[in-house]
C-alpha positions as a Markdown table, in Angstrom:
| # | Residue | x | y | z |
|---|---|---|---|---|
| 1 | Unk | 87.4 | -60.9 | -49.6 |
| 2 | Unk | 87.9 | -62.6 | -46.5 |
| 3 | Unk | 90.2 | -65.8 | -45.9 |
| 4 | Unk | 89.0 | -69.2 | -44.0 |
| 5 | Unk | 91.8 | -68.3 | -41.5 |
| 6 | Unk | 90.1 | -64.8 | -41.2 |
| 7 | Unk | 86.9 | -66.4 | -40.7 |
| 8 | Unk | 88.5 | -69.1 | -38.2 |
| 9 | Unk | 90.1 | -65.9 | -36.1 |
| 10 | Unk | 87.4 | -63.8 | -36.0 |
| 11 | Unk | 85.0 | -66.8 | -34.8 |
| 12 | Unk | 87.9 | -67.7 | -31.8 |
| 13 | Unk | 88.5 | -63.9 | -31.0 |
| 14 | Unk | 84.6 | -63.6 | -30.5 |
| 15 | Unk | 84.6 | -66.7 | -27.9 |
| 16 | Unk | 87.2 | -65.6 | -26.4 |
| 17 | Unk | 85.6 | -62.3 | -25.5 |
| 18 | Unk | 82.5 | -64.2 | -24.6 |
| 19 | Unk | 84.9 | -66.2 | -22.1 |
| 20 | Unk | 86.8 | -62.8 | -20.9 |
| 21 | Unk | 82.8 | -61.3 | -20.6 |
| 22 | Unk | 81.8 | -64.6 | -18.5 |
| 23 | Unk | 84.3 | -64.2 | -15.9 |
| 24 | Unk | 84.0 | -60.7 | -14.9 |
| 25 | Unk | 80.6 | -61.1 | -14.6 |
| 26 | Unk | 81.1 | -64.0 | -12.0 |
| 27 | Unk | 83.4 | -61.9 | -10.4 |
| 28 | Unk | 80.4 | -59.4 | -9.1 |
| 29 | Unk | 78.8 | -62.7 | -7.9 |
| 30 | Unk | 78.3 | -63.0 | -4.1 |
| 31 | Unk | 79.8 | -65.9 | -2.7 |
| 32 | Unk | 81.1 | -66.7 | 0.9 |
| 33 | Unk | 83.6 | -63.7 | 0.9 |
| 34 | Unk | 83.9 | -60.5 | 0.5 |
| 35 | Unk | 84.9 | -59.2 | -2.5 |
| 36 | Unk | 85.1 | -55.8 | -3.9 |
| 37 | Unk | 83.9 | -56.8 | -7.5 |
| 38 | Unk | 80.6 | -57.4 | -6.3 |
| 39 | Unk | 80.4 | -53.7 | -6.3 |
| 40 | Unk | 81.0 | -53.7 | -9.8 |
| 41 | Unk | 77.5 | -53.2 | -11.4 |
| 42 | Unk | 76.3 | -50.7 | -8.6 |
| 43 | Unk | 76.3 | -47.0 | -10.1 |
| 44 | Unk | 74.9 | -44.0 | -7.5 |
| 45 | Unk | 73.5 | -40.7 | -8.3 |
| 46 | Unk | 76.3 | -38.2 | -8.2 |
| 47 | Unk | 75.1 | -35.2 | -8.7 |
| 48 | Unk | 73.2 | -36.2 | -11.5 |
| 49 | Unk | 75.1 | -38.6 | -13.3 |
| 50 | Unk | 75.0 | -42.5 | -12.8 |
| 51 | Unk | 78.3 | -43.2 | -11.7 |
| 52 | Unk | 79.7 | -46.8 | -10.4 |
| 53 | Unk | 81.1 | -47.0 | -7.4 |
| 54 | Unk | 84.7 | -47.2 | -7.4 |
| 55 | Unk | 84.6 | -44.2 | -9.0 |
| 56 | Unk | 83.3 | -42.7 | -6.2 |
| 57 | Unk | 85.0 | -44.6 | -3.5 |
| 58 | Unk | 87.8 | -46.6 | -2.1 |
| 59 | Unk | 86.7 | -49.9 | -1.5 |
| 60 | Unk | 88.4 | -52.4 | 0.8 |
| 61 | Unk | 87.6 | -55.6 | 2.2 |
| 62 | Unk | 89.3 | -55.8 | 6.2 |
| 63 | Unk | 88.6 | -59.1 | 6.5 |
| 64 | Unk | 86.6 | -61.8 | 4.5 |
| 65 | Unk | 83.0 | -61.1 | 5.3 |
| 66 | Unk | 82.7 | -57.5 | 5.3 |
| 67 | Unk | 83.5 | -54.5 | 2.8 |
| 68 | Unk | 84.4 | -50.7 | 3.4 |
| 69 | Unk | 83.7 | -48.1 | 1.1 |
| 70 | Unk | 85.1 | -44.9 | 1.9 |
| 71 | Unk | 83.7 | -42.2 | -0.3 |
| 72 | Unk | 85.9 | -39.2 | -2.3 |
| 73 | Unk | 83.6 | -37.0 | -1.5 |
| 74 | Unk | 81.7 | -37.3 | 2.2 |
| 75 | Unk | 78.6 | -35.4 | 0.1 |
| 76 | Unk | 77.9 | -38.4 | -2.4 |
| 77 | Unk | 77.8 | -40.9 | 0.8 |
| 78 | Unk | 73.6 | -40.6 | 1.2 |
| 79 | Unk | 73.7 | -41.7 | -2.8 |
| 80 | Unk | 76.1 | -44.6 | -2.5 |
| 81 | Unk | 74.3 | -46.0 | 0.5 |
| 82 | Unk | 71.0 | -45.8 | -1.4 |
| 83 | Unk | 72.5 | -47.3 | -4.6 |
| 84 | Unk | 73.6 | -50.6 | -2.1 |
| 85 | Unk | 70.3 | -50.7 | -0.8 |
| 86 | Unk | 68.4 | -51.1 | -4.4 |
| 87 | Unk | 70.8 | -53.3 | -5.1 |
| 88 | Unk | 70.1 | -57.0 | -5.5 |
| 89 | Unk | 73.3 | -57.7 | -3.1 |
| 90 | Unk | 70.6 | -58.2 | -0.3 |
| 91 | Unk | 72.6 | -56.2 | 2.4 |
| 92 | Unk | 72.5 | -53.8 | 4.6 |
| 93 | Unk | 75.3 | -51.2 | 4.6 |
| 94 | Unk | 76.2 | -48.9 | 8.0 |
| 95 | Unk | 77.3 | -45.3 | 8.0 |
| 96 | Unk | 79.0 | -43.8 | 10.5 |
| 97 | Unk | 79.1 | -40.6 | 8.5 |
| 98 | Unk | 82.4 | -40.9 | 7.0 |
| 99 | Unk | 82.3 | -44.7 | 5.7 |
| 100 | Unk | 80.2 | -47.4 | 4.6 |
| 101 | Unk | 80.7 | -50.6 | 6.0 |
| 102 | Unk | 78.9 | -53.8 | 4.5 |
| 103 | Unk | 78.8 | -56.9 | 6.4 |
| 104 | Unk | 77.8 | -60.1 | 4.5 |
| 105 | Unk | 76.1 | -62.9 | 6.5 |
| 106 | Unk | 76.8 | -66.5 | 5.7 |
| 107 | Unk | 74.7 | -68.3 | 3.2 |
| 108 | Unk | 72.3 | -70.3 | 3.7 |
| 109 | Unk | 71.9 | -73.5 | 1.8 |
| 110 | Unk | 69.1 | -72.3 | 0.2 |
| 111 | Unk | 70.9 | -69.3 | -1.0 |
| 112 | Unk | 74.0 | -70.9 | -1.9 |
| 113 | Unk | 71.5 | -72.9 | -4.5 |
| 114 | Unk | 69.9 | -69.8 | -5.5 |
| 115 | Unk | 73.1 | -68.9 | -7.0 |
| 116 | Unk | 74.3 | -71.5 | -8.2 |
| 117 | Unk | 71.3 | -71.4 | -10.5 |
| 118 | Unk | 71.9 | -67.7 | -11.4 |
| 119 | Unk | 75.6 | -69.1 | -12.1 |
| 120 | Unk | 74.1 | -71.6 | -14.3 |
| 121 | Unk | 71.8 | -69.0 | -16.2 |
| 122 | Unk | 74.6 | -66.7 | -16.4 |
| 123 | Unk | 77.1 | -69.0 | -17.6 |
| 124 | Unk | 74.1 | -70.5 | -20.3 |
| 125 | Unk | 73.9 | -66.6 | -22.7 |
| 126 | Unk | 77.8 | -66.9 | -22.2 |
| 127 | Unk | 77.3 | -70.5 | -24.4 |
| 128 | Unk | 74.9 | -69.2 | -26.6 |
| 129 | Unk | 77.1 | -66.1 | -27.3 |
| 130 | Unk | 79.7 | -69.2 | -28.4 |
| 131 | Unk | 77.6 | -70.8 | -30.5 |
| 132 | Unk | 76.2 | -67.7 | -32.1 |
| 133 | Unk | 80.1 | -66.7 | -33.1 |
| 134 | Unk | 80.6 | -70.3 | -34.7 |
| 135 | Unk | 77.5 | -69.5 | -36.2 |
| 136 | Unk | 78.4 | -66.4 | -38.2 |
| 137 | Unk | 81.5 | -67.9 | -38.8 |
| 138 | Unk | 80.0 | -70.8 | -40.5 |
| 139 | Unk | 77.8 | -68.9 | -42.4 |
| 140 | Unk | 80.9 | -66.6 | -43.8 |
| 141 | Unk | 82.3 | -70.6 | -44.4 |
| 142 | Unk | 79.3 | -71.4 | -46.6 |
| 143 | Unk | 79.5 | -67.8 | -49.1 |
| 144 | Unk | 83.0 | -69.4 | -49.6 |
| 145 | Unk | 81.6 | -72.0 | -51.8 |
| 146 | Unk | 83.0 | -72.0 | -55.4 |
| 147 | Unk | 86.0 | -69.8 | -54.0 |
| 148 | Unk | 87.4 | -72.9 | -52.0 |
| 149 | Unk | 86.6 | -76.9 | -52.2 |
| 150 | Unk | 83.7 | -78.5 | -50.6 |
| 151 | Unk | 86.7 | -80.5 | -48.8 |
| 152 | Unk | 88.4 | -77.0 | -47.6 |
| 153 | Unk | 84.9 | -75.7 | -46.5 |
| 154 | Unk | 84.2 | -79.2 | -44.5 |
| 155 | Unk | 87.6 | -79.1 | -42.8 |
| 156 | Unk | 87.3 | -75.6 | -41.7 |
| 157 | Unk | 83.9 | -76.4 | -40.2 |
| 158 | Unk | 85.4 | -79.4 | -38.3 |
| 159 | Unk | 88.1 | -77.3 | -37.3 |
| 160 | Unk | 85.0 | -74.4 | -36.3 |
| 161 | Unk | 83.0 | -77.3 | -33.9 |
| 162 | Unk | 86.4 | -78.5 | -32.2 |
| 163 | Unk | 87.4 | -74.9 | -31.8 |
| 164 | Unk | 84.0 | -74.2 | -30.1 |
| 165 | Unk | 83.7 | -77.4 | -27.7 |
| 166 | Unk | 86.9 | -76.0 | -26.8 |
| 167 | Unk | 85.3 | -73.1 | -25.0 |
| 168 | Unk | 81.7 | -74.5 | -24.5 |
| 169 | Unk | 84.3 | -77.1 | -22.3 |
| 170 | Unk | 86.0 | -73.7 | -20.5 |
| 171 | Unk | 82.5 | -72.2 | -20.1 |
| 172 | Unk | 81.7 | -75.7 | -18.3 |
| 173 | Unk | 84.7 | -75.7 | -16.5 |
| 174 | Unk | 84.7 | -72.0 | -15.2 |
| 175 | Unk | 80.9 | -72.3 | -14.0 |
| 176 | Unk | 82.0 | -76.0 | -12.2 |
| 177 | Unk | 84.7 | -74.1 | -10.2 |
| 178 | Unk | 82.4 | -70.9 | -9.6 |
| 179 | Unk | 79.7 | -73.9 | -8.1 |
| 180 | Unk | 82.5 | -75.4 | -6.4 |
| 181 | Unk | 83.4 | -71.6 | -4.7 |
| 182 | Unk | 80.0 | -71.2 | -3.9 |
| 183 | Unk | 79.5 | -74.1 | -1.7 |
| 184 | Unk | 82.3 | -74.0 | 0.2 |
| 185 | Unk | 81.3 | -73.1 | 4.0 |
């Protein structure tokens, strides 16, 4: 049998993974800079087996528009070049045979509100996510009946909306400063 304050920290543990979830995936977002994360959802062949990228290379970023990958293994560097091409980073990578480098042009305007759109999308499953985990929870509220008070079960709900506005308002908050990121020149 399951306690309101079970239900209460099950519902903010899920939101808060849905928060955790939300940033790493704006980290693989391109914006202005470089940034190794946005190698994060690439895998490459390797010998048969879909592996991502930093576990086939060292990734570094020597200065703020371009990255270098520098494969383990010189023999999986055809595969990680094809993986960046399929990609939906829209660049080109270089190989000089022993490294990759990846040189990111400046956004446009009009790719700048692309992604700020994709930001938006993004951040829009991370709210639903949310609201589905006050959801459950205020279902599990609602078998409570006849175990606690109508008064208990209304107070716990109160308790479940101000708990999630509280992270619908850190969703809001993490996509403004994400919007903010991507249009800075």
């Amino acid at each position: 049998m399951t306690t309101t304050t079970e239900v209460m920290q099950n519902a903010d543990e899920h939101m808060k993974k849905a928060l955790a979830r939300l940033h790493k995936e704006l980290q693989t977002v391109r914006t202005g800079r470089a940034n190794p994360q946005m190698l994060d959802r690439i895998e490459a062949d390797y010998y048969g087996t879909m592996t991502p990228l930093k576990g086939l290379a060292n990734i570094s970023t020597p200065d703020g528009r371009s990255l270098v990958i520098q494969p383990y293994d010189k023999g999986s560097l055809k595969a990680i070049e094809q993986a960046i091409h399929k990609s939906d980073l829209g660049v080109n990578p270089n190989s000089d045979g022993s490294v990759i480098r990846i040189t990111f042009p400046q956004l446009t305007e009009e790719r700048r509100k692309e992604m700020i759109k994709m930001v938006n999308k993004i951040g829009e499953e991370f709210r639903v996510a949310v609201r589905n985990a006050r959801r459950d929870a205020d279902q599990d509220l609602k078998k409570m009946k006849g175990e606690i008070s109508e008064d208990e079960i209304k107070r716990q709900m109160e308790a479940l909306q101000k708990l999630t506005d509280k992270h619908i308002k850190e969703i809001d908050k993490t996509l403004q400063d994400k919007e903010a990121e991507l249009m800075e020149v």
